[in-house]
C-alpha positions as CSV (number, residue, x, y, z in Angstrom):
1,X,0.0,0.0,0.0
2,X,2.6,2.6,0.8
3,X,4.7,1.6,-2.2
4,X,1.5,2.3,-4.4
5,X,1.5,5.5,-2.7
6,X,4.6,6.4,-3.2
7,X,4.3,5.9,-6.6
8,X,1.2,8.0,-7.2
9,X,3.1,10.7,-5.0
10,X,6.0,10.9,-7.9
11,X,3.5,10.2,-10.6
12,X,1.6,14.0,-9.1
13,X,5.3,15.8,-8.7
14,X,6.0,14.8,-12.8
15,X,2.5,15.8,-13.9
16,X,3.0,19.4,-11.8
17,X,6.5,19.7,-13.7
18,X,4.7,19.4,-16.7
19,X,2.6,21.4,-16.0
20,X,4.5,24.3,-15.2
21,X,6.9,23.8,-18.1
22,X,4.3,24.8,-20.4
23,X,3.1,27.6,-18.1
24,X,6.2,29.6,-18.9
25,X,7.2,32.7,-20.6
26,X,7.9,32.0,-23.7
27,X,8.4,35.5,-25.5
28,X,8.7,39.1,-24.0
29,X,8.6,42.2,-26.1
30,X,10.5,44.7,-24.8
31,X,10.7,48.4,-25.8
32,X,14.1,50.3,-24.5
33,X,14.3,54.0,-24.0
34,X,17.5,56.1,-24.2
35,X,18.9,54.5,-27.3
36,X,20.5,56.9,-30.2
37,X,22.0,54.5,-32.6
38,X,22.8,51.0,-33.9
39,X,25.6,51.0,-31.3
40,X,23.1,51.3,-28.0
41,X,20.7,48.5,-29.8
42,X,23.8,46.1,-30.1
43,X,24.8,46.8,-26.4
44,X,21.0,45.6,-25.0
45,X,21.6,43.0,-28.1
46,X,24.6,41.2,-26.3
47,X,23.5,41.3,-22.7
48,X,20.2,39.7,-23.5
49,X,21.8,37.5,-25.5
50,X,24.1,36.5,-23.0
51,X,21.6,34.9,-20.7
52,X,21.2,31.0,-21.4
53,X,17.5,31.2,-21.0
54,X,17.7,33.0,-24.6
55,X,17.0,31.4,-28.0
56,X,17.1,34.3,-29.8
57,X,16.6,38.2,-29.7
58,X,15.5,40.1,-32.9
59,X,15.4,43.6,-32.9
60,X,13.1,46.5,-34.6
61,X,15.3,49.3,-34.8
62,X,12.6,51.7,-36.1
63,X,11.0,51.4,-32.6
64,X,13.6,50.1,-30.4
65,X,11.9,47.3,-29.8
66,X,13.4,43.6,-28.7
67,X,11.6,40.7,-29.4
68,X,13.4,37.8,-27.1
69,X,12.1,34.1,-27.4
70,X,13.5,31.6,-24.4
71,X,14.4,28.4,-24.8
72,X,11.2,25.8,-24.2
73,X,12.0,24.8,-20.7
74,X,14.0,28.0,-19.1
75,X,12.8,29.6,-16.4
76,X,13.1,33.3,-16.3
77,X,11.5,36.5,-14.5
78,X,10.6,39.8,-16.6
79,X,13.1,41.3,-13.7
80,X,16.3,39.5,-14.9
81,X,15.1,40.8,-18.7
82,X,15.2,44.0,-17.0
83,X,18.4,44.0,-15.2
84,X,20.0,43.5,-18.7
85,X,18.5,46.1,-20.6
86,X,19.6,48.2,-17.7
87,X,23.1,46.9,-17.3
88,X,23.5,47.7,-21.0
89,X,22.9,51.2,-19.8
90,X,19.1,52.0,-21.1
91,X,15.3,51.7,-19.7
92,X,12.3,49.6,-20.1
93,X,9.8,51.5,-21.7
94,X,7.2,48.7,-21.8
95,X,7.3,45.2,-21.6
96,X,4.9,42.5,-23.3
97,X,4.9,39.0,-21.9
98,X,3.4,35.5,-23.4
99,X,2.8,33.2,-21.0
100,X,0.7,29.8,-21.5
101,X,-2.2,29.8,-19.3
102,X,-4.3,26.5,-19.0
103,X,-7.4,26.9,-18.0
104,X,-7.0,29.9,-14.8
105,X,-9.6,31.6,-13.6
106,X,-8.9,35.7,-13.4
107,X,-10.0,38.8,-12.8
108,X,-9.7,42.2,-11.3
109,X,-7.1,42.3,-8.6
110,X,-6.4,38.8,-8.3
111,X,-3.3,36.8,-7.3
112,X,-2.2,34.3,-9.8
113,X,1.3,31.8,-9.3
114,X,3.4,31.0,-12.3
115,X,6.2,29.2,-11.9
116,X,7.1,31.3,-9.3
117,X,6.5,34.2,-10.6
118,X,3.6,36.3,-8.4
119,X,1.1,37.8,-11.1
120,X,-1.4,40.1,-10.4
121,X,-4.5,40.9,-12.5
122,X,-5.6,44.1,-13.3
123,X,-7.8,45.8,-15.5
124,X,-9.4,42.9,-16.7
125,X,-12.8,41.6,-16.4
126,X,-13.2,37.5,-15.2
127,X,-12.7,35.4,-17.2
128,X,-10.8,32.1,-18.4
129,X,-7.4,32.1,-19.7
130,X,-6.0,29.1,-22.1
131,X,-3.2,28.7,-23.9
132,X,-0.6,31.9,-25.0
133,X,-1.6,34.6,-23.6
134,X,0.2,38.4,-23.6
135,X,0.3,40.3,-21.0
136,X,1.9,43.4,-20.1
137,X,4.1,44.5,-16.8
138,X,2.8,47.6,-15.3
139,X,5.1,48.1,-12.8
140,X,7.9,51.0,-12.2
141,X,10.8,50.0,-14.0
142,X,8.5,47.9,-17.0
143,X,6.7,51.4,-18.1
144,X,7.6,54.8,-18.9
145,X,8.0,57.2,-15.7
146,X,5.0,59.1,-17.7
147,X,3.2,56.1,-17.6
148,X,3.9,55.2,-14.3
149,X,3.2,58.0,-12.7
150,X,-0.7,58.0,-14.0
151,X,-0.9,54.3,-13.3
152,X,-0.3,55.5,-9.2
153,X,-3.0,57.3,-9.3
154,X,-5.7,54.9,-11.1
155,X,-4.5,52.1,-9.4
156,X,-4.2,53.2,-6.1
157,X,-7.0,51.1,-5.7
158,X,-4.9,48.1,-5.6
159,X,-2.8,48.1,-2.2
160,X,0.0,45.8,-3.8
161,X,0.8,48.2,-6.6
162,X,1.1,50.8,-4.5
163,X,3.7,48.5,-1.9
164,X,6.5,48.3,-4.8
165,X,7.2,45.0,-3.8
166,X,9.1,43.4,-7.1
167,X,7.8,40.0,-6.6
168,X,4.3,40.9,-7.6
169,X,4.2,41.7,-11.1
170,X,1.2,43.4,-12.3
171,X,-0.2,42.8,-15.5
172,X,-2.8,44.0,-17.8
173,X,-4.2,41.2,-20.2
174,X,-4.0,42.1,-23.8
């Protein structure tokens, strides 16, 4: 009985790291600010690059955008994305997630686990999510300072936005 047990206890722990493997980002579009020329690009190019959670980067000069696709099973947070734009010496301006979602519940100013990663919902009406899904970061340091600074005061609503804690990442489903 308890090997049977056992058995259906690792049988669980593999389906749940299934699971979460295709709950994952798999793509983030991010727009930098403070670039001037080819040069800066290159520079947020190579750091991103440099992380081994990275398949590939491809770039849209015209709006400075970077289009980054991880590997299928790497684990990454928006934040370490972050840290290398800003290590290269630039902003984040915005930043557009895709996650797979399989079949979770949301809605306005609610706390959803991924891999992790602490999502909250906002601006969004209930509703079911399944399969990729984009979603964009709203937090300081994802948007423009512009941006941010009218997002304080209409979501001042929501006590965790207001906290700046960087585990909680709050997102607006596109």
């Amino acid at each position: 009985m308890q090997m049977n047990l056992k058995i259906l206890l690792i049988a669980v722990t593999f389906i749940t790291a299934l699971y979460n493997v295709n709950a994952q980002i798999s793509k983030a579009e991010i727009v930098a600010t403070g670039l001037t020329c080819s040069m800066c690009s290159n520079a947020i190019n190579k750091q991103l690059k440099s992380l081994t959670e990275v398949d590939s980067v491809v770039i849209d000069l015209n709006t400075n955008t970077f289009v980054v696709h991880l590997k299928k099973e790497a684990m990454i947070s928006p934040r370490i994305l972050k840290e290398r734009v800003e290590k290269a010496g630039f902003f984040v301006g915005s930043m557009i997630v895709t996650m797979n979602f399989d079949n979770t519940d949301i809605s306005e100013n609610i706390k959803v686990e991924k891999e992790g990663i602490a999502l909250v919902i906002i601006d969004s009406k209930s509703k079911v999510l399944h399969g990729e899904t984009k979603a964009k970061i709203m937090d300081k340091g994802y948007v423009t300072q512009k941006e941010y600074k009218k997002l304080t005061k209409s979501l001042s609503k929501i006590p965790s936005y207001l906290d700046g804690n960087e585990d909680d990442y709050h997102i607006k489903i596109n």
